[in-house]
Kinemage of the C-alpha trace (Angstrom):
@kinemage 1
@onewidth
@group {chain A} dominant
@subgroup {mainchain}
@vectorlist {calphas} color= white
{ca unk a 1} P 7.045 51.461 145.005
{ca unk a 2} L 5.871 55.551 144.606
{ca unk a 3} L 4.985 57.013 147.788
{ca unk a 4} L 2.005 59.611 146.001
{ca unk a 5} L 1.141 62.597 148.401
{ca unk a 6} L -1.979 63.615 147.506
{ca unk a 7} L -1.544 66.521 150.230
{ca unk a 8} L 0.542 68.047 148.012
{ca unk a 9} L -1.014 68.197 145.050
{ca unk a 10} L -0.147 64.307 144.074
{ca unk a 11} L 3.256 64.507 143.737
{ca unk a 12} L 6.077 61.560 144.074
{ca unk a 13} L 7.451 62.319 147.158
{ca unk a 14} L 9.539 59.357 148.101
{ca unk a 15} L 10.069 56.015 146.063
{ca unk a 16} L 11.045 52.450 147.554
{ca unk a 17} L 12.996 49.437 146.012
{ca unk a 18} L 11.484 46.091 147.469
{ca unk a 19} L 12.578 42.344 146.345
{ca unk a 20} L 10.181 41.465 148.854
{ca unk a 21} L 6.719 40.620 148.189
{ca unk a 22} L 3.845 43.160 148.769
{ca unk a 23} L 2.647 41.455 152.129
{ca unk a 24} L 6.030 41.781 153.349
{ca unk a 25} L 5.336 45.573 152.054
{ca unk a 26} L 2.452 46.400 153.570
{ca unk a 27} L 3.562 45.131 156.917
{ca unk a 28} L 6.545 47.116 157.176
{ca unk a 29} L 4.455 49.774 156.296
{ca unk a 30} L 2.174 49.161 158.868
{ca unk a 31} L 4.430 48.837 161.407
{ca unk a 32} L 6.012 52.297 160.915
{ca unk a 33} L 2.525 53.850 160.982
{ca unk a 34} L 0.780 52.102 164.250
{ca unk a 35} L 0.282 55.882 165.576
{ca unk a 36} L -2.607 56.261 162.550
{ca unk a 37} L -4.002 53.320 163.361
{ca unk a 38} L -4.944 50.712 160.275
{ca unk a 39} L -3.858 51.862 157.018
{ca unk a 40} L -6.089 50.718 154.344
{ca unk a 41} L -4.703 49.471 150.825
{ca unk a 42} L -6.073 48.488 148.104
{ca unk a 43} L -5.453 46.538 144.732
{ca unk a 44} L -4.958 48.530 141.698
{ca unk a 45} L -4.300 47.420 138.026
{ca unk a 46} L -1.203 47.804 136.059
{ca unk a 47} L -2.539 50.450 134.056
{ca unk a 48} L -3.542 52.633 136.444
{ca unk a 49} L -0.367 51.992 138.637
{ca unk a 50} L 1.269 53.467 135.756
{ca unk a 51} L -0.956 56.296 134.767
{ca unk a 52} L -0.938 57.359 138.792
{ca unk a 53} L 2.829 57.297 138.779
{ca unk a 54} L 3.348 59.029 135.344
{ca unk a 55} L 0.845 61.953 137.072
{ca unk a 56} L 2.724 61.987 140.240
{ca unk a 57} L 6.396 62.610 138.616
{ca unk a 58} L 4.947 64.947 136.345
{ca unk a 59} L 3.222 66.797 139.273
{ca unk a 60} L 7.311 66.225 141.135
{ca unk a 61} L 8.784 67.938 138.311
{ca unk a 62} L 6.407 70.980 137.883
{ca unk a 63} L 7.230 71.658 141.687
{ca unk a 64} L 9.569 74.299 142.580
{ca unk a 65} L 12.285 72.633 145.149
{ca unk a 66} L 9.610 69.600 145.867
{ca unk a 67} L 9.866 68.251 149.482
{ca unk a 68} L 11.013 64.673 148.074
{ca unk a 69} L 13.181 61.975 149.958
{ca unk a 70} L 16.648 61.177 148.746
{ca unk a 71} L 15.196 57.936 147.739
{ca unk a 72} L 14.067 59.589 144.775
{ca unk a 73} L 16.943 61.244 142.898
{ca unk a 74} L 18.833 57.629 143.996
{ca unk a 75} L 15.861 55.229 142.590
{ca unk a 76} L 14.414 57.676 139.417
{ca unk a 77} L 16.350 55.363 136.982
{ca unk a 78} L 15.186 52.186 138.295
{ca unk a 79} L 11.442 53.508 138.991
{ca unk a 80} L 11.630 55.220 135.205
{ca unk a 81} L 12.921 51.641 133.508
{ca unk a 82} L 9.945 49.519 135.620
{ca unk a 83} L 7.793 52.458 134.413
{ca unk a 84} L 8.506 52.194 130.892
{ca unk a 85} L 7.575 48.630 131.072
{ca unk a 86} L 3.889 48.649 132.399
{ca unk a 87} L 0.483 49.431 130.767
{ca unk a 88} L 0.149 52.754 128.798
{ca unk a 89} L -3.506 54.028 128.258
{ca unk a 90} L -5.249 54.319 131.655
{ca unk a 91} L -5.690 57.895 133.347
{ca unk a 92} L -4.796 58.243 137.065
{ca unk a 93} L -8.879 58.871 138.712
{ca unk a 94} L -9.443 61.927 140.135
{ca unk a 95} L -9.755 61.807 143.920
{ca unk a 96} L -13.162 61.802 145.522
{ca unk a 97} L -14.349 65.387 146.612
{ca unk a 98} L -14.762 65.683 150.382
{ca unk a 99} L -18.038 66.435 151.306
{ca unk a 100} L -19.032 69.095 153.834
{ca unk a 101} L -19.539 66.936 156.806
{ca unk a 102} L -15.579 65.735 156.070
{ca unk a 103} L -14.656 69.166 155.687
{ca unk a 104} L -16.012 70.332 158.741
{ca unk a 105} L -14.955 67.448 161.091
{ca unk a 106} L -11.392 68.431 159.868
{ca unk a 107} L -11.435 71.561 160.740
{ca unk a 108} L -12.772 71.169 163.861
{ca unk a 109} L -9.880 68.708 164.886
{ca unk a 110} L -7.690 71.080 163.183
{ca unk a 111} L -9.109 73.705 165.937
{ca unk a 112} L -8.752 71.097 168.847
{ca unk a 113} L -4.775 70.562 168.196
{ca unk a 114} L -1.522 71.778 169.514
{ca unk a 115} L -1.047 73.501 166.306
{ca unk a 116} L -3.203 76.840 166.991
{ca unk a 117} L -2.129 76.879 170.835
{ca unk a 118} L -1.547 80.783 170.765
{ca unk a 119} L -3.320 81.605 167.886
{ca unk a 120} L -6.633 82.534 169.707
{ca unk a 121} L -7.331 85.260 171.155
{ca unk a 122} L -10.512 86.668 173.083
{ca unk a 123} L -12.595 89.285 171.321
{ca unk a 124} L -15.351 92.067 173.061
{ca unk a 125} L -18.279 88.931 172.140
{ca unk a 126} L -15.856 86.206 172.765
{ca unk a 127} L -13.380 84.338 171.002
{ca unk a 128} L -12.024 85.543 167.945
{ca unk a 129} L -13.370 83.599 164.736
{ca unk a 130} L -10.384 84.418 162.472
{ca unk a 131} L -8.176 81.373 162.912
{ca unk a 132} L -11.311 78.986 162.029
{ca unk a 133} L -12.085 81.362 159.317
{ca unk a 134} L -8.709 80.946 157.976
{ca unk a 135} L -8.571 76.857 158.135
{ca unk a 136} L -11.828 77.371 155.971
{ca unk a 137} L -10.256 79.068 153.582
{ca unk a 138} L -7.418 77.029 153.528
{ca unk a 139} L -9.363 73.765 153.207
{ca unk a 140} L -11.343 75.686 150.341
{ca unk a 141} L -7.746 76.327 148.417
{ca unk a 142} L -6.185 73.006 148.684
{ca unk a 143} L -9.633 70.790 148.071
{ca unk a 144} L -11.652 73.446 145.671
C-alpha cells in the first residue's frame, strides 16, 4: 500500500507491505485513527491505483528532503516491481476544489485551535485581523 498525502502536494509519504487482506487493512487502519473519527475508503481500479501512485512518487522525487517514513526507502523495490505490473493508461483525477463554505469552516477551526494561542493580539478597534488574514492566504496558496 502508498500512503498519498495530498497535504503535501500528493506525494508518497509512507508505503506498507500487507499479506493480509484489505479488510484486515482497513481495520488496522482504523484503529490507529479512532481520534478522527470514521475514515472513509473507497474502491478504486487498477488503473488508477497505478496512475495515483506513479503521480505520487514522481511528486516524492521532485521534493527537496521529502518528509517520508523509512518504510519507503526500505519497500521502493517491492512497491516499484508490484507497480510495474498493474494497468498503464489511466491518469490519477485531480482532487475536487474546495468550495468557499469548506474553506471558510477551516479556517475558522484553524482560528479556534491551540495552534494560534499567542498569536493574537488586541488592536485600537479590537482584535487584530492579521493572523486570519494570513490562514487565508495560506489556504489560497496550498488549494489555488
Amino acid at each position: 500500500g502508498v500512503y498519498i498525502d495530498h497535504n503535501l502536494g500528493g506525494m508518497a509519504k509512507d508505503c506498507f507491505a500487507a499479506p493480509a487482506g484489505i479488510d484486515q487493512v482497513l481495520s488496522r487502519l482504523q484503529a490507529g485513527h479512532d481520534e478522527l473519527g470514521e475514515l472513509e475508503y473507497r474502491r478504486i481500479s487498477l488503473a488508477e491505483a497505478a496512475a495515483r501512485w506513479r503521480a505520487a512518487f514522481e511528486m516524492t522525487d521532485m521534493t527537496l528532503d521529502p518528509p517520508v517514513s523509512a518504510d519507503i526507502d526500505k519497500l521502493r523495490a517491492l512497491v516499484m516491481a508490484r507497480l510495474s505490473r498493474l494497468p498503464w493508461g489511466a491518469e490519477a483525477p485531480e482532487p475536487e476544489p474546495m468550495g468557499e463554505k469548506e474553506r471558510e469552516r477551516l479556517v475558522a477551526e484553524f482560528l479556534e485551535s491551540d495552534e494560534v494561542i499567542g498569536l493574537w493580539r488586541q488592536g485600537e478597534g479590537g482584535e487584530d485581523h492579521e493572523v486570519e488574514h494570513l490562514a487565508h492566504q495560506a489556504m489560497r496558496f496550498s488549494l489555488d
